[in-house]
py3Dmol code that shows the C-alpha trace and the ligand (Angstrom):
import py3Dmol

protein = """\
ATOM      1  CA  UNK A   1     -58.535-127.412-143.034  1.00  0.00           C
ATOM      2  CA  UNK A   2     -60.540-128.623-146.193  1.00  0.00           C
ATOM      3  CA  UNK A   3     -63.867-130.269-145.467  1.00  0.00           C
ATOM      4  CA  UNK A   4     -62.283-133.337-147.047  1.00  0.00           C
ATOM      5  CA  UNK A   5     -59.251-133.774-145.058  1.00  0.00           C
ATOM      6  CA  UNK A   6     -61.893-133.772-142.166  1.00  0.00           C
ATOM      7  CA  UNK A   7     -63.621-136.392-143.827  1.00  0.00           C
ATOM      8  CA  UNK A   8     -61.053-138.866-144.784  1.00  0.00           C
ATOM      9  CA  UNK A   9     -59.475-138.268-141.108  1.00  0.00           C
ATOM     10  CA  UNK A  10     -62.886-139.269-139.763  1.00  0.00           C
ATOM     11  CA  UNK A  11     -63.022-142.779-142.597  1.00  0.00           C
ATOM     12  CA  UNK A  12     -59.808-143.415-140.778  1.00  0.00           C
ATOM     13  CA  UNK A  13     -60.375-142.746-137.075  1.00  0.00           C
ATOM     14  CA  UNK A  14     -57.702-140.437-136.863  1.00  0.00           C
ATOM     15  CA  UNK A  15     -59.425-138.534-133.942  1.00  0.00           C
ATOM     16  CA  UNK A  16     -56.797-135.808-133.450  1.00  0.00           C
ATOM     17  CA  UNK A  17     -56.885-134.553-137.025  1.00  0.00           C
ATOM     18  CA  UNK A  18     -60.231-134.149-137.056  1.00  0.00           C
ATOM     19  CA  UNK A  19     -60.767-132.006-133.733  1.00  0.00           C
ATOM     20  CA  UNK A  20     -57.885-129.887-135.289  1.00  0.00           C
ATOM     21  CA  UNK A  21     -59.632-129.395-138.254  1.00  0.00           C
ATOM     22  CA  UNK A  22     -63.110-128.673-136.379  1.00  0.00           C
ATOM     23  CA  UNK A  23     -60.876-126.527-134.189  1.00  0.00           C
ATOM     24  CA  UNK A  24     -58.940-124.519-136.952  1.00  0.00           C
ATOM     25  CA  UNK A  25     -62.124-124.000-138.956  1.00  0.00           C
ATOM     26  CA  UNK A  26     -64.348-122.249-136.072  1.00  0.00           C
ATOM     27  CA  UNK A  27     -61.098-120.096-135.438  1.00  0.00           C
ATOM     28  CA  UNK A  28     -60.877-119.033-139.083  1.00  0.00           C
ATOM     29  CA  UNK A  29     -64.336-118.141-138.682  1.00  0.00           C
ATOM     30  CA  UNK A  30     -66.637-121.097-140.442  1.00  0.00           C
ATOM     31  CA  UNK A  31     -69.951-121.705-139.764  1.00  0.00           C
ATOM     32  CA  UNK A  32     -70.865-124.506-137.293  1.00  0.00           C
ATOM     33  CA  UNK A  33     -73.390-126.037-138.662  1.00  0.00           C
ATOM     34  CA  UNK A  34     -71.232-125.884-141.976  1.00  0.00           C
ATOM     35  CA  UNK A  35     -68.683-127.625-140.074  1.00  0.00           C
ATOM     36  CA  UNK A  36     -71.205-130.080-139.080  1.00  0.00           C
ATOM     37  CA  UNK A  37     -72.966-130.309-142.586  1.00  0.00           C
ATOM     38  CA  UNK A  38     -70.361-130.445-144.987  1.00  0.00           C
ATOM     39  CA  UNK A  39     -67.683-132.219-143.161  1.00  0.00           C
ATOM     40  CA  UNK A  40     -68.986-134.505-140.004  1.00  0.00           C
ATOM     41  CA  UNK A  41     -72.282-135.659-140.798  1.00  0.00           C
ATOM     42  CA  UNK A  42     -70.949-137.238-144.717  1.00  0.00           C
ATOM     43  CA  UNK A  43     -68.521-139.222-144.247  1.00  0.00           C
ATOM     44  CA  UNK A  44     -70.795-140.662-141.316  1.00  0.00           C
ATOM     45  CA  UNK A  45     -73.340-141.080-144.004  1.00  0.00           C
ATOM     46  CA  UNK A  46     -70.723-142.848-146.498  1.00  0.00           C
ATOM     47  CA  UNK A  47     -69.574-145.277-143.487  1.00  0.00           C
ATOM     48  CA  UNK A  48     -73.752-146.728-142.680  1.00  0.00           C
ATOM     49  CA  UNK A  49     -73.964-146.970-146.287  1.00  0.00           C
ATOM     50  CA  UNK A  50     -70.727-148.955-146.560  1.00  0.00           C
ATOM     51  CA  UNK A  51     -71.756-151.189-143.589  1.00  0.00           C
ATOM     52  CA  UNK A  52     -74.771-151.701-144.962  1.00  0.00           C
ATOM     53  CA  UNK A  53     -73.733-153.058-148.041  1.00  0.00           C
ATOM     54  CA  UNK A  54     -71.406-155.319-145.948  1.00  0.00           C
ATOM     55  CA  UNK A  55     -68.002-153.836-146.999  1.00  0.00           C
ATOM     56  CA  UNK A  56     -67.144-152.620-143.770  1.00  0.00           C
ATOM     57  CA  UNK A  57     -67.687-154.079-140.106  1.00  0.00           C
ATOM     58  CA  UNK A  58     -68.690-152.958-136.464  1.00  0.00           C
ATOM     59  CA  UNK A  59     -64.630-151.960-135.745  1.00  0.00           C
ATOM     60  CA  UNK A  60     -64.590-149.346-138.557  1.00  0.00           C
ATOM     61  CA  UNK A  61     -67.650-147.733-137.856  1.00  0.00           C
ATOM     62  CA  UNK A  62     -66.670-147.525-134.457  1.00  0.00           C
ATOM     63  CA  UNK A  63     -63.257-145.845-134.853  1.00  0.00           C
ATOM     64  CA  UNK A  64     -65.033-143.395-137.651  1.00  0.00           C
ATOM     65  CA  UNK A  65     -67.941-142.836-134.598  1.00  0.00           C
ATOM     66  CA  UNK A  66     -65.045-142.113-132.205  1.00  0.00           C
ATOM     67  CA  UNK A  67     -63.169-139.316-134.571  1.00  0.00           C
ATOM     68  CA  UNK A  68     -66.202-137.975-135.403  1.00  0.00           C
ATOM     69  CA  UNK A  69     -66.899-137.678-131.386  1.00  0.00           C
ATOM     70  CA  UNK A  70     -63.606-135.777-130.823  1.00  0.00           C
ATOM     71  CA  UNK A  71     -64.944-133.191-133.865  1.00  0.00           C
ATOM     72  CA  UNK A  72     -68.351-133.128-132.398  1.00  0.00           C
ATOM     73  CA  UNK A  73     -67.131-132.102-128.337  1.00  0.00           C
ATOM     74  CA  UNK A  74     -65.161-129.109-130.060  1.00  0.00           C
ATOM     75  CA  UNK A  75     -68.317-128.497-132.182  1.00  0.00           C
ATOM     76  CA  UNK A  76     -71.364-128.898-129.945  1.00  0.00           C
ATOM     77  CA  UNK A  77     -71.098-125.501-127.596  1.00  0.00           C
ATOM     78  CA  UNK A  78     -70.663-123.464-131.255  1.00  0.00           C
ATOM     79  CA  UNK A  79     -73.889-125.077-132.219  1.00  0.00           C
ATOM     80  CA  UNK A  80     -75.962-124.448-129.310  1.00  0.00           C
ATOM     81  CA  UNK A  81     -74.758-120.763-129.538  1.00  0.00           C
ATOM     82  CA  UNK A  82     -75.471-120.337-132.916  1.00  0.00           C
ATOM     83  CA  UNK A  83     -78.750-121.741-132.375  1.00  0.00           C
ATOM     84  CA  UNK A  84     -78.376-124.637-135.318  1.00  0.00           C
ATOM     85  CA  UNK A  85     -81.607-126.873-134.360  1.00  0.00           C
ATOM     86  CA  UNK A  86     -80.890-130.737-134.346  1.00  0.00           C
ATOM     87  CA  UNK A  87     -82.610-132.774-136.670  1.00  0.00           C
ATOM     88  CA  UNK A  88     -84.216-134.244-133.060  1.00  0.00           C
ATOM     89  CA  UNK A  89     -83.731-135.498-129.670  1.00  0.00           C
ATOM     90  CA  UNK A  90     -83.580-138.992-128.892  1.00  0.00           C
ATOM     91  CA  UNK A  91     -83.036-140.332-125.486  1.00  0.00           C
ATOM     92  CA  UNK A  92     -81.135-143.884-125.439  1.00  0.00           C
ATOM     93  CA  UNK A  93     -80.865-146.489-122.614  1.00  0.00           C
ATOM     94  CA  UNK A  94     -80.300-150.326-122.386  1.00  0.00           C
ATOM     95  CA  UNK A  95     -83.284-151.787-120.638  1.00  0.00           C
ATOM     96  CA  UNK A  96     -83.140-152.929-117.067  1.00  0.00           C
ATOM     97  CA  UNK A  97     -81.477-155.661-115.895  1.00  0.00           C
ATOM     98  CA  UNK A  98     -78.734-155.320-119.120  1.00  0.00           C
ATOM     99  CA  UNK A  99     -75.613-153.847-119.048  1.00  0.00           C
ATOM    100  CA  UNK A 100     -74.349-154.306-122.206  1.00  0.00           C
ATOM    101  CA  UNK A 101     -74.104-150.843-124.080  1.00  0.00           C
ATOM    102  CA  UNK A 102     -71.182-150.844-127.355  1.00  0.00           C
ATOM    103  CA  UNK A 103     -74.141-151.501-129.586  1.00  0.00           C
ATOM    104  CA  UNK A 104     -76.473-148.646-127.427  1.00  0.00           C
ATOM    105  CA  UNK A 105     -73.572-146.428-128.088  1.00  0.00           C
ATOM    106  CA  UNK A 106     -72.377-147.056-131.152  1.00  0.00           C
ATOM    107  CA  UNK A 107     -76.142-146.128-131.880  1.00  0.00           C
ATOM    108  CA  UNK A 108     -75.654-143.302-130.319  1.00  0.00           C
ATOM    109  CA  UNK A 109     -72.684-142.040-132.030  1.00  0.00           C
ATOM    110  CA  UNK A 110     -74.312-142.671-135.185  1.00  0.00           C
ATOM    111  CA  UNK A 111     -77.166-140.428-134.455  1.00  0.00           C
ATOM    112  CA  UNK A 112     -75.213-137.401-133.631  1.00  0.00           C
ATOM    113  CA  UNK A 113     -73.206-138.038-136.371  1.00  0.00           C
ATOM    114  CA  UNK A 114     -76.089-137.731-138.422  1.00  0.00           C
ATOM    115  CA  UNK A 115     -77.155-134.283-136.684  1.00  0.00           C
ATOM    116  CA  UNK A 116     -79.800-135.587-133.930  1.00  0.00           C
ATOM    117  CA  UNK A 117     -79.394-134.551-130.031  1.00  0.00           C
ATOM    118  CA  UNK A 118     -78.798-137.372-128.001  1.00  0.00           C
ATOM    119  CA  UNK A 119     -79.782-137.860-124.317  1.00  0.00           C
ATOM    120  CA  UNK A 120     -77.403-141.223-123.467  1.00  0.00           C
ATOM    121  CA  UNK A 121     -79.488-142.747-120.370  1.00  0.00           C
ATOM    122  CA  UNK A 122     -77.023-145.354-119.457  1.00  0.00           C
ATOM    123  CA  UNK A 123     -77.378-149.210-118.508  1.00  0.00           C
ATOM    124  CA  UNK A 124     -79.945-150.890-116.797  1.00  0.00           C
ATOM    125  CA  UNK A 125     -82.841-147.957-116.926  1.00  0.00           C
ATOM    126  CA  UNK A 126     -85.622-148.231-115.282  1.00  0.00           C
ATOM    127  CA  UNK A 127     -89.150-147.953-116.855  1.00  0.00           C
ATOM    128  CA  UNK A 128     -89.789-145.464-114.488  1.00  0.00           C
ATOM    129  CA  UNK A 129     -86.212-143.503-115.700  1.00  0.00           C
ATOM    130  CA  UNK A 130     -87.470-143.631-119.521  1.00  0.00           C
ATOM    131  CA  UNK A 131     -91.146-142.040-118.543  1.00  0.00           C
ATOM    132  CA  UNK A 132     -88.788-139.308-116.734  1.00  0.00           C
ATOM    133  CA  UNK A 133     -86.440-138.934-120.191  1.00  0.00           C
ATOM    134  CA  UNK A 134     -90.239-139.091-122.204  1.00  0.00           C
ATOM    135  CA  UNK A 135     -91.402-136.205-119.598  1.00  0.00           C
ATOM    136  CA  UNK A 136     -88.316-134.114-120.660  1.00  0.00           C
ATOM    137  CA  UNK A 137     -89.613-133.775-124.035  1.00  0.00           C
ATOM    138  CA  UNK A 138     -87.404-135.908-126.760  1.00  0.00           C
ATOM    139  CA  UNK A 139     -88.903-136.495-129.713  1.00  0.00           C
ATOM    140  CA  UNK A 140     -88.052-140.289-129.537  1.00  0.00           C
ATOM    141  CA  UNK A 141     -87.249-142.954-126.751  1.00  0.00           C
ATOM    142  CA  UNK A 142     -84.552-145.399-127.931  1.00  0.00           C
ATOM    143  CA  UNK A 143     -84.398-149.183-125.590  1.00  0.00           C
ATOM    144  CA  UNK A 144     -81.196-151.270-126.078  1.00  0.00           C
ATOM    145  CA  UNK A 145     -81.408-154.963-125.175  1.00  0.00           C
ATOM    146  CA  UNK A 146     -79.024-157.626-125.448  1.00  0.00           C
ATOM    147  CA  UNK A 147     -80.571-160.451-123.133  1.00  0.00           C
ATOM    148  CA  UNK A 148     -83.559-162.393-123.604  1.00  0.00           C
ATOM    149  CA  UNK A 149     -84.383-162.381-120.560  1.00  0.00           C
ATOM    150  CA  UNK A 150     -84.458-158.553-120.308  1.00  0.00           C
ATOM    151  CA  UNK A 151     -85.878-157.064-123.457  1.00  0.00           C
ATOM    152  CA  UNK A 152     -89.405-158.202-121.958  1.00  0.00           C
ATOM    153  CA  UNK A 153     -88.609-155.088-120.045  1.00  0.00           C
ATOM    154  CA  UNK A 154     -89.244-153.387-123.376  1.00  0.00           C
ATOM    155  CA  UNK A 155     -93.298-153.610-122.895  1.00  0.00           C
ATOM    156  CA  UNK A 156     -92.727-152.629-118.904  1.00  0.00           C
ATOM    157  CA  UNK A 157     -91.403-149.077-120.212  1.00  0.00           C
ATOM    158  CA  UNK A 158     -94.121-148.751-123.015  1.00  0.00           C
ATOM    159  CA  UNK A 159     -97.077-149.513-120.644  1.00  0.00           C
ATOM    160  CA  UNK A 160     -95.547-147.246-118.095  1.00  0.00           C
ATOM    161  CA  UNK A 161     -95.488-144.835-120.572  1.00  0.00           C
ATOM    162  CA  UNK A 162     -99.385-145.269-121.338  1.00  0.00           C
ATOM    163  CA  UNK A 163     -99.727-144.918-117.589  1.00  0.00           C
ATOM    164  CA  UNK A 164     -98.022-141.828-117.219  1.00  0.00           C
ATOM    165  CA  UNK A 165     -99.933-140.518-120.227  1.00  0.00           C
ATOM    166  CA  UNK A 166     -97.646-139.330-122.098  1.00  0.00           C
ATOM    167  CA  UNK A 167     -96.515-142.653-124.603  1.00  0.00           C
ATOM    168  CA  UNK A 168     -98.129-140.257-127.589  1.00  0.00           C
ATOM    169  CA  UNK A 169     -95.369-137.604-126.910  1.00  0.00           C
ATOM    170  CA  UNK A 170     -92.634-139.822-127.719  1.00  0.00           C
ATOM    171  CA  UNK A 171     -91.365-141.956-130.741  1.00  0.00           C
ATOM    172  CA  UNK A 172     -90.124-145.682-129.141  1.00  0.00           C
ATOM    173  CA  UNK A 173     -87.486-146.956-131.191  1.00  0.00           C
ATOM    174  CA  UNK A 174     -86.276-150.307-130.063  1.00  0.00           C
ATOM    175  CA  UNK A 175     -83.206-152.994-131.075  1.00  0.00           C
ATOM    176  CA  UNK A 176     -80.381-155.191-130.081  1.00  0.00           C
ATOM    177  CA  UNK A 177     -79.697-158.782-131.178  1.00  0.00           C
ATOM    178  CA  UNK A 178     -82.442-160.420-129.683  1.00  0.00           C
ATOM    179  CA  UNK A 179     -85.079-157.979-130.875  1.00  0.00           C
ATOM    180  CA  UNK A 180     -87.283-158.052-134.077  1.00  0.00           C
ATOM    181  CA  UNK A 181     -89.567-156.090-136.296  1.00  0.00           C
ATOM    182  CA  UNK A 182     -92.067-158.847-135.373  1.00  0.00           C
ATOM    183  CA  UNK A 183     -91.308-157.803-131.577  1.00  0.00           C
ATOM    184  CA  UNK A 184     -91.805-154.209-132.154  1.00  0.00           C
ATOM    185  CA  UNK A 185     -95.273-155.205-133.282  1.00  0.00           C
ATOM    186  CA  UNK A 186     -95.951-157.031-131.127  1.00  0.00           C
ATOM    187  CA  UNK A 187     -94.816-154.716-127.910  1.00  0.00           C
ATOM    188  CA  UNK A 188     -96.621-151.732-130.160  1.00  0.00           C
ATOM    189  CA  UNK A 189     -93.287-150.020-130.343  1.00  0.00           C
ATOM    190  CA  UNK A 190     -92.538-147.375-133.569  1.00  0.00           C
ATOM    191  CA  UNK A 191     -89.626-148.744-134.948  1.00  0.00           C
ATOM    192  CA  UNK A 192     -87.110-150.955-134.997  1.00  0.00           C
ATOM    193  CA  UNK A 193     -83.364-151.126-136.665  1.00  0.00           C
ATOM    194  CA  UNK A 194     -81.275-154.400-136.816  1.00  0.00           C
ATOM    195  CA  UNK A 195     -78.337-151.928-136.466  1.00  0.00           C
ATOM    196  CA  UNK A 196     -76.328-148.661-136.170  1.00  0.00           C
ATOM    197  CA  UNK A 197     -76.804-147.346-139.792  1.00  0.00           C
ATOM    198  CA  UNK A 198     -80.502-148.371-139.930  1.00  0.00           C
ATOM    199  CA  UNK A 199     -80.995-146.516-136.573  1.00  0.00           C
ATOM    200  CA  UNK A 200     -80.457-143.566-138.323  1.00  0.00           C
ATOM    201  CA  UNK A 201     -82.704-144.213-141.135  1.00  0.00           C
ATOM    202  CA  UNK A 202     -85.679-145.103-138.673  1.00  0.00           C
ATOM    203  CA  UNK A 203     -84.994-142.410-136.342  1.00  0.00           C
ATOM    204  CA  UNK A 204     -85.124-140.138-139.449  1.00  0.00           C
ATOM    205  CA  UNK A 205     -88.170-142.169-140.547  1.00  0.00           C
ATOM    206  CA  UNK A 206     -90.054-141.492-137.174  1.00  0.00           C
ATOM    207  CA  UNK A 207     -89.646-138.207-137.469  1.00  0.00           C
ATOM    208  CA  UNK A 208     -91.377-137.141-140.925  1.00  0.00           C
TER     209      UNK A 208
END
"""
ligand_1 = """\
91
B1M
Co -72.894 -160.561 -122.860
N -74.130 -161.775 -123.741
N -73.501 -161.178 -121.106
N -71.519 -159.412 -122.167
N -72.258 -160.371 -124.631
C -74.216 -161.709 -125.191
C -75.284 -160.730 -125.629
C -74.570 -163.227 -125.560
C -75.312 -163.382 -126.906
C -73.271 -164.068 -125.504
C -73.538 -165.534 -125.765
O -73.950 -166.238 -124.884
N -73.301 -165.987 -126.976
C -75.420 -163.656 -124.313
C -76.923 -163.422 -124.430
C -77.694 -164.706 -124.640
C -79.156 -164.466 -124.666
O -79.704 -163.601 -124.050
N -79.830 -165.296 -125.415
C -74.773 -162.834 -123.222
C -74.838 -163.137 -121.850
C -75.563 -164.421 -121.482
C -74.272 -162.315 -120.835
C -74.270 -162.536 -119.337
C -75.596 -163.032 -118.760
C -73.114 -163.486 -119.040
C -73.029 -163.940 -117.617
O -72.753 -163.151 -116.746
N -73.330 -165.196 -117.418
C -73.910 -161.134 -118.787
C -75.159 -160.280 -118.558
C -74.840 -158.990 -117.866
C -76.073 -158.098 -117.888
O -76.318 -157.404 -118.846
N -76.839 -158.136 -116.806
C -73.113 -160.596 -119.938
C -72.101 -159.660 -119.785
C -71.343 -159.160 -120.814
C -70.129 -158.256 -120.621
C -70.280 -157.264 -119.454
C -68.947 -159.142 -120.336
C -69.981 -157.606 -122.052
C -70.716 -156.268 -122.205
C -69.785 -155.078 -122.191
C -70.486 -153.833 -122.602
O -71.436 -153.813 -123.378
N -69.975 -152.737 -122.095
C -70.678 -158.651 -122.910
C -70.500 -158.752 -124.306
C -69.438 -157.856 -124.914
C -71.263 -159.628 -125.109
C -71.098 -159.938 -126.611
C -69.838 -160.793 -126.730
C -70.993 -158.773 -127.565
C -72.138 -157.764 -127.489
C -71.741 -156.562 -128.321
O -71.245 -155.578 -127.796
N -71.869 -156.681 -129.654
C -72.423 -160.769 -126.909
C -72.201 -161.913 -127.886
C -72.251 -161.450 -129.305
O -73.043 -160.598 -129.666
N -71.418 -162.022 -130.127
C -72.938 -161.067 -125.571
C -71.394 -155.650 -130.596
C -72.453 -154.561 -130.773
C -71.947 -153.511 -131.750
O -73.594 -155.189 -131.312
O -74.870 -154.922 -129.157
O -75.874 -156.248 -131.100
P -75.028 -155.134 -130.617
O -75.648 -153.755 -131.174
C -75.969 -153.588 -132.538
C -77.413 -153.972 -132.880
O -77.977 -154.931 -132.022
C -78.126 -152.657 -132.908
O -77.150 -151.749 -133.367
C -75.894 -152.102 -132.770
C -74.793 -151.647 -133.664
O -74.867 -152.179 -134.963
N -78.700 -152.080 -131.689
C -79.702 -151.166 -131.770
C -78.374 -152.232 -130.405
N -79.122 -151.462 -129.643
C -79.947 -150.784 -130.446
C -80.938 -149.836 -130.169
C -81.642 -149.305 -131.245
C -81.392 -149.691 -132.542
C -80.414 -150.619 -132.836
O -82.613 -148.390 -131.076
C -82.848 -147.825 -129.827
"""
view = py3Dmol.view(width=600, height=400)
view.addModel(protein, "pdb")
view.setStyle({"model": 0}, {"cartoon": {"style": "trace"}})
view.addModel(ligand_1, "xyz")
view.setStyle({"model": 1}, {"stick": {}})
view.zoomTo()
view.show()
């Protein structure tokens, strides 16, 4: 299947199209990370930039996140075999206390959309779960929070990261409604994104 057809399947959350492309292309002999390259990670690209400049919502990046999902489960064993290094690991989890997690994973999608590893901790994480994800080695530690009343767990995670000794290792990227840049500052975290598509920028960001 043409890189395109892949792409315009994923604009339009037609899951099954795309995991038949992903499918027909590693049969015929492609190269994963081609796959990945040229026909998941753009049109994942086009779809932040398009919410970003407003013209389109939360629903269509989450049906684009989804099809590009049902390319990436076909895709991911290929990569690991053919060794094709993400562009990072980043280990996600809404702080303790919250459950809510479309935004977490909609974040999520996003980033492995965009070529990172992600380690998707789950709801209501303990501090004590992120210094365990930190210990595993990811390259950044991502806190979802919803509440008000829990994202002062946010500074609970970092300070038990400092006490574990090992809050240089990590990148902390935090977010969710209630969350600012003035809160990152002010909990000393390394970056913060108001949403999905910015995630990716800041997570990039981090990185260099
Ligand atoms: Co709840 N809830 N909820 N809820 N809920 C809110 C958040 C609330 C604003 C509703 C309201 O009162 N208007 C309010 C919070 C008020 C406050 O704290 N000031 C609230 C409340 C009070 C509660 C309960 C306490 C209600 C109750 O039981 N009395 C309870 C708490 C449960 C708990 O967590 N302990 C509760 C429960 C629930 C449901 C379980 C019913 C459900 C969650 C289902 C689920 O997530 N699986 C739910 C929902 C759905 C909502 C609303 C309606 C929608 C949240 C959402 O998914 N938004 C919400 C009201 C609203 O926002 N309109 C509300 C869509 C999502 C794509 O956006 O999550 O913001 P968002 O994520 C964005 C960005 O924030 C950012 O990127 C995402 C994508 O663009 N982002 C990150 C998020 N995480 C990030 C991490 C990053 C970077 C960016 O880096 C790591």
């Amino acid at each position: 299947m043409q890189n395109e057809e892949i792409k315009a399947a994923i604009l339009r959350g037609d899951a099954a199209t795309v995991a038949q492309g992903v499918s027909e292309n590693l049969e015929a002999g492609q190269d994963p990370g081609d796959i990945l390259n040229r026909a998941l990670v753009p049109p994942m690209v086009e779809v932040g930039e398009l919410y970003e400049r407003g013209e389109v919502y939360v629903p269509e990046m989450l049906v684009a996140a989804h099809a590009m999902k049902a390319g990436m489960e076909i895709l991911r064993p290929e990569l690991v075999k053919a060794g094709v290094e993400p562009l990072g690991k980043i280990a996600l989890g809404t702080v303790q206390g919250d459950i809510h997690d479309i935004g977490k994973n909609l974040v999520g999608m996003m980033l492995e959309g965009a070529g990172f590893e992600v380690i998707d901790l789950g709801i209501d994480i303990s501090a004590d779960n992120f210094v365990e994800a930190a210990r595993q080695g990811v390259d950044i530690l991502g806190m979802s929070g919803l509440l008000t009343t829990t994202i002062p767990a946010m500074p609970v995670v970092i300070e038990a990261l400092k006490e574990a000794g090992v809050r240089d290792q990590v990148k902390i990227m935090v977010g969710g409604a209630p969350v600012t840049e003035a809160f990152k500052d002010e909990i000393g975290a390394d970056g913060y994104a108001p949403d999905a598509a910015s995630a990716v920028r800041v997570a990039k960001e981090l990185l260099t």
